[in-house]
C-alpha positions in Angstrom: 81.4 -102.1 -89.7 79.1 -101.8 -87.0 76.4 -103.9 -86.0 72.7 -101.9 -85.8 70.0 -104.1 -85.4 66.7 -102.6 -85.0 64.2 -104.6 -85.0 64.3 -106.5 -81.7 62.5 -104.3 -79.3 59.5 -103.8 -78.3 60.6 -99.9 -77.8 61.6 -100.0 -81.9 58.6 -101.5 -82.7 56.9 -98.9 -80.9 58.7 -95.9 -82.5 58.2 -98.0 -86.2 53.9 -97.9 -85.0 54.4 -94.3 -84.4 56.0 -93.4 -87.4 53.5 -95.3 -89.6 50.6 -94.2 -87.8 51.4 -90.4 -88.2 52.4 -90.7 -91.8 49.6 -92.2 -92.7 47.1 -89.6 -90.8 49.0 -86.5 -92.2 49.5 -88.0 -96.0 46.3 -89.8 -96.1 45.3 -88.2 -99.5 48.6 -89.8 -101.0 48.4 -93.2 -99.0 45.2 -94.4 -100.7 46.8 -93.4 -104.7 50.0 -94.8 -103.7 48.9 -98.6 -102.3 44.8 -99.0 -102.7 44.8 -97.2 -106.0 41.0 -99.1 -106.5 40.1 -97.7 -103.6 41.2 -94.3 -104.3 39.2 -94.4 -107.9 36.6 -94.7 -106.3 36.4 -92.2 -102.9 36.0 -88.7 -102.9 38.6 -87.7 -100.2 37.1 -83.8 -101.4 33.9 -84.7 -99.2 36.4 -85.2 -96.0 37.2 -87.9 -94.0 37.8 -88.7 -90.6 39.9 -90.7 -88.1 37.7 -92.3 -85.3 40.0 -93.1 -83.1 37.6 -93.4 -80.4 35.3 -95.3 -82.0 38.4 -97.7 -82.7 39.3 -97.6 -78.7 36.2 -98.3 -77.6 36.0 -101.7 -79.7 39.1 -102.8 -78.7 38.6 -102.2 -74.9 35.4 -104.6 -75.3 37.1 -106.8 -77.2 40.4 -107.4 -74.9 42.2 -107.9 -78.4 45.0 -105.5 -77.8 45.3 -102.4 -80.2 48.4 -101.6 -81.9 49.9 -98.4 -82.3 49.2 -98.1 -86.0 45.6 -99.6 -86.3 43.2 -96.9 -87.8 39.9 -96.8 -89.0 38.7 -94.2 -90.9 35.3 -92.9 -92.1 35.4 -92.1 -96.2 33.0 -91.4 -98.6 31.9 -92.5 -101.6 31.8 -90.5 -104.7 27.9 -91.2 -105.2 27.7 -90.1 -101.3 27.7 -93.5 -99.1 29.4 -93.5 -96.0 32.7 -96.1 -96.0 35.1 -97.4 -93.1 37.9 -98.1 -93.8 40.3 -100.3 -91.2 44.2 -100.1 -91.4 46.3 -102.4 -90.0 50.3 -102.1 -90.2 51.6 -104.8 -88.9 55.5 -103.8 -87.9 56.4 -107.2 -85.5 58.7 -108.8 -88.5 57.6 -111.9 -87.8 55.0 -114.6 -88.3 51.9 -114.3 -86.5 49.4 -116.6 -86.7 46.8 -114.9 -84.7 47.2 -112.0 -87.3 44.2 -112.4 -89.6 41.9 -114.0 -86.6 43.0 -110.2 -84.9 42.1 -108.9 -88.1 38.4 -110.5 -88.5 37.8 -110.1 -84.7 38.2 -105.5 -85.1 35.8 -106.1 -88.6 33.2 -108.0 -87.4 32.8 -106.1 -83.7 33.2 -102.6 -85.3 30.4 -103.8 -87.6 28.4 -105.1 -84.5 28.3 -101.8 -82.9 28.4 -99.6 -85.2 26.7 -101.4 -88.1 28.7 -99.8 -90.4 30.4 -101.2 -93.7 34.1 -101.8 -92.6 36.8 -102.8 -95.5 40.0 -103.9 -93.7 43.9 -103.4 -95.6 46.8 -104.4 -94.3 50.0 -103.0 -94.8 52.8 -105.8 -93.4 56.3 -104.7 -93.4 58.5 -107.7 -92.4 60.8 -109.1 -94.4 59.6 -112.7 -94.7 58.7 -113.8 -98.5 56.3 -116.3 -97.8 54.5 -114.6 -95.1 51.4 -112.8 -97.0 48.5 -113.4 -94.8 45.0 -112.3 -96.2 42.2 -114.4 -95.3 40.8 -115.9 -92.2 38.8 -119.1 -93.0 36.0 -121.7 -91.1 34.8 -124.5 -93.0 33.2 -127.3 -91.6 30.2 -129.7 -92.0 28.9 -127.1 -94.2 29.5 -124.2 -92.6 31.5 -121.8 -94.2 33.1 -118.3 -93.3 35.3 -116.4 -95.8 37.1 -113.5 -94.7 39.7 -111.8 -97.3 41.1 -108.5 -97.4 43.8 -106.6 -99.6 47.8 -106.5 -98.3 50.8 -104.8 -99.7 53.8 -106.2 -98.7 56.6 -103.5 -99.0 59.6 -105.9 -98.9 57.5 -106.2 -103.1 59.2 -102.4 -103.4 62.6 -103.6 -103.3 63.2 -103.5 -107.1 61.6 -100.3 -107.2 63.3 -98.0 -105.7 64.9 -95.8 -108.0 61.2 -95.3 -109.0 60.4 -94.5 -105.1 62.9 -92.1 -105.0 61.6 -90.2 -108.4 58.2 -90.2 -107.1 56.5 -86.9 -105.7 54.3 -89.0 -103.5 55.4 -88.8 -100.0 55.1 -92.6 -99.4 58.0 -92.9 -102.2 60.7 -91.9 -99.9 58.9 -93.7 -96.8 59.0 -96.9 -98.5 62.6 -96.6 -99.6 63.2 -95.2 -95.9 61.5 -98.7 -94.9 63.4 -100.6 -96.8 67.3 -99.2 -96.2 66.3 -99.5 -92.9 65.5 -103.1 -93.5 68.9 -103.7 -95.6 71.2 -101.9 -93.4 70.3 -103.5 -89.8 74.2 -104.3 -89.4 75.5 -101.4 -91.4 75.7 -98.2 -89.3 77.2 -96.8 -92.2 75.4 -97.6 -95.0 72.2 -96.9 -93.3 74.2 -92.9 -93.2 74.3 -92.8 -96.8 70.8 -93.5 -97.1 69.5 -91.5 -94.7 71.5 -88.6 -95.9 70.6 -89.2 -99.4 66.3 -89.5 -98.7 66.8 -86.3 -96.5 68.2 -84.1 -99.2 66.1 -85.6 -101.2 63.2 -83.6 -99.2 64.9 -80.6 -100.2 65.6 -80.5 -103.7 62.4 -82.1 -104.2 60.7 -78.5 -103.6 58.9 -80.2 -100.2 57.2 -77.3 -98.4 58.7 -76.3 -95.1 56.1 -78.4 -93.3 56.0 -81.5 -95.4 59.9 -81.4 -94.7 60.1 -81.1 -91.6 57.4 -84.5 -91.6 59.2 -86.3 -93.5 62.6 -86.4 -91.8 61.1 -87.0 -88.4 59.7 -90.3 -90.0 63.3 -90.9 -91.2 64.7 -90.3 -87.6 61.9 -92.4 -86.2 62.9 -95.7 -88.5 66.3 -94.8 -89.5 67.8 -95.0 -86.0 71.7 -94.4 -86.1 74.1 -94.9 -83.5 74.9 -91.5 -81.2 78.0 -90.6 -83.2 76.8 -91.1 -86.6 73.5 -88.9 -85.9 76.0 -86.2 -84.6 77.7 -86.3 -88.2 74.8 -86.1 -89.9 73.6 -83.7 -88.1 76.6 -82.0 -88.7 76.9 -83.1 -92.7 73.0 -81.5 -93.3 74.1 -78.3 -91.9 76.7 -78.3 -94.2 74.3 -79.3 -97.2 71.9 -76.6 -96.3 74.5 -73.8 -96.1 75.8 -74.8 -99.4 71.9 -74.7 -100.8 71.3 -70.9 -98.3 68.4 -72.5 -96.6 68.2 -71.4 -93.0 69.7 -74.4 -90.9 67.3 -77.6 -89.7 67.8 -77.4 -85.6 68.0 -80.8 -84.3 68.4 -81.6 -80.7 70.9 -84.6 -80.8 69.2 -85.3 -77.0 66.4 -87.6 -77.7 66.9 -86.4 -81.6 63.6 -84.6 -81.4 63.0 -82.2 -84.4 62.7 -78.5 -84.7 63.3 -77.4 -88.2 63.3 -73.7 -90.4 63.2 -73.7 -93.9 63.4 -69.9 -96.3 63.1 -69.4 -99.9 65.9 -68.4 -101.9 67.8 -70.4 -104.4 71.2 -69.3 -104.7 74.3 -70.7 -106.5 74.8 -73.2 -103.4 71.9 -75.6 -104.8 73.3 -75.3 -108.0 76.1 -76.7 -106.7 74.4 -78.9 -104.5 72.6 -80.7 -107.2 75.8 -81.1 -108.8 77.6 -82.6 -106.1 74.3 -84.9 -105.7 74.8 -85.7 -109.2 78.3 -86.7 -108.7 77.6 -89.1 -105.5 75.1 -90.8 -108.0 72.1 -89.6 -105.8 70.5 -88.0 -108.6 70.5 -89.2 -112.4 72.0 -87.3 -115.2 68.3 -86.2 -116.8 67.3 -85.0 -113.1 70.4 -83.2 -112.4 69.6 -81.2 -115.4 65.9 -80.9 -114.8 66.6 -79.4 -111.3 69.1 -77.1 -112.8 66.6 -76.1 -115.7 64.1 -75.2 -112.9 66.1 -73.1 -111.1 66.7 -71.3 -114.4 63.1 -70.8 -114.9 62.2 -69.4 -111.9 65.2 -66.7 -112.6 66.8 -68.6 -109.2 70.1 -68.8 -111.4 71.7 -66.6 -113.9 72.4 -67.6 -117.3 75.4 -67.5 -116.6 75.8 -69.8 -113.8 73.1 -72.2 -115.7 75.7 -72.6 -118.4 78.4 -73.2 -116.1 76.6 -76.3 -114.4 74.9 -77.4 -117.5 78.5 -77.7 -118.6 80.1 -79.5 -115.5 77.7 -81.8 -115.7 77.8 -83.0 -119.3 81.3 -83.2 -118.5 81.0 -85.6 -115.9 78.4 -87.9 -117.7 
């Protein structure tokens, strides 16, 4: 078993910030259902919203605070109209910070200075210590009080859900889970494999569009960091899962494992067979093997025929 620890560095750290960051600008629509649902009932994302980075920059030059990669704030609106702010912070470190929610109360109150705007600040933490759940920063003294709370999800809260995660059409489902193998497998090269081929093929029989694919595995190369030899085989094993489902092969260049990725329509018997042989490695359940398969009947992608034949196989393996 080999030992793969990843979160040490301030380059993985880095790389987690990046990751984060993008996710959460390109599936911002589904970041707000899937962890501030409140929020979400009551924004109307339809109206636009907008990253202001510079905006952001600006405050923390002024403030000498240092920025992380993954702060954002973003302008939203309202369904009766006002204009919101929101401020995101993911804190990646894994460990306890005590200047945390000072940092956090120092970007509210300044970008309400200068802007004198409304700001709300979330916090997404993603350590792995229990009893570390930051969410106010307090002053009280000789009468003088200040109060300032904010809402956190703490992922390491997903761990018992992720056979949910993984059933969920919401992006962030297989992010999380992506989080959180990455977490579990720090000294288990292999294991960490499995997962990460498991949550990419998920992407495809999922019915992910081209783009949203090619997204989502570059988050899963970004977190789920392998050693050379094992990204070479799964490299090598994808190919081989995306011949057997005829879509046209994901291009990865192992140097620097940067991303180029093409993706056709056409269901054929391969994914068919592919769910089948998912089936059989556990990766899907029983009732979605068959829902998959009933799909692809629907949308004349497989014959009667050959809808009976794996209907069959897998009520035989059940």
């Amino acid at each position: 078993m080999e030992e793969n620890n990843l979160t040490t560095s301030g380059e993985t750290y880095s790389e987690y910030d990046s990751g984060w960051k993008e996710a959460i600008e390109i599936y911002f629509k589904q970041f707000l259902p899937f962890f501030f649902p409140a929020i979400y009932d009551e924004v109307d994302l339809e109206k636009g919203y907008e990253f202001l980075d510079k905006e952001l920059e600006r405050i923390v030059k002024a403030s000498m605070i240092g920025k992380r990669l993954a702060d954002m704030l973003v302008k939203v609106y309202l369904k009766d109209g006002a204009e919101k702010w929101l401020l995101i912070h993911t804190e990646v470190q894994g460990y306890y910070d005590a200047d945390f929610v000072k940092r956090m109360y120092t970007y509210n109150y300044r970008i309400f200075d200068h802007h004198d705007k409304e700001v709300i600040s979330l916090a997404i933490l993603t350590d792995e210590a229990e009893n570390y759940r930051p969410c106010r920063y307090e002053i009280n003294r000789w009468g003088f009080r200040l109060l300032f709370e904010f809402p956190t999800v703490k992922l390491i809260d997903y761990r018992d859900k992720v056979e949910e995660l993984e059933a969920s059409n919401n992006p962030f489902g297989i992010i999380v889970v992506a989080h959180l193998k990455t977490l579990a497998t720090k000294k288990d090269s292999q294991a960490r494999l499995d997962w990460k081929k498991r949550l990419a093929k998920a992407l495809y029989l999922k019915g992910y569009s081209r783009e949203d694919i090619i997204n989502l595995l570059r988050f899963l190369d970004w977190v789920m960091v392998l050693p050379r030899e094992l990204e070479v085989r799964f490299q090598e094993e994808m190919k081989t899962f995306e011949e057997e489902i005829k879509v046209v092969h994901i291009t990865t260049t192992i140097e620097g494992f940067g991303i180029e990725k093409g993706l056709q329509e056409g269901i054929q018997k391969g994914k068919a067979q592919a769910y089948y042989d998912l089936y059989c490695e556990g990766v899907l359940t029983l009732e979605q093997a068959k829902a998959q398969l009933e799909k692809l009947y629907v949308n004349k992608s497989l014959s009667e025929e050959l809808y009976r034949e794996f209907m069959s196989k897998i009520q035989s393996n059940s």
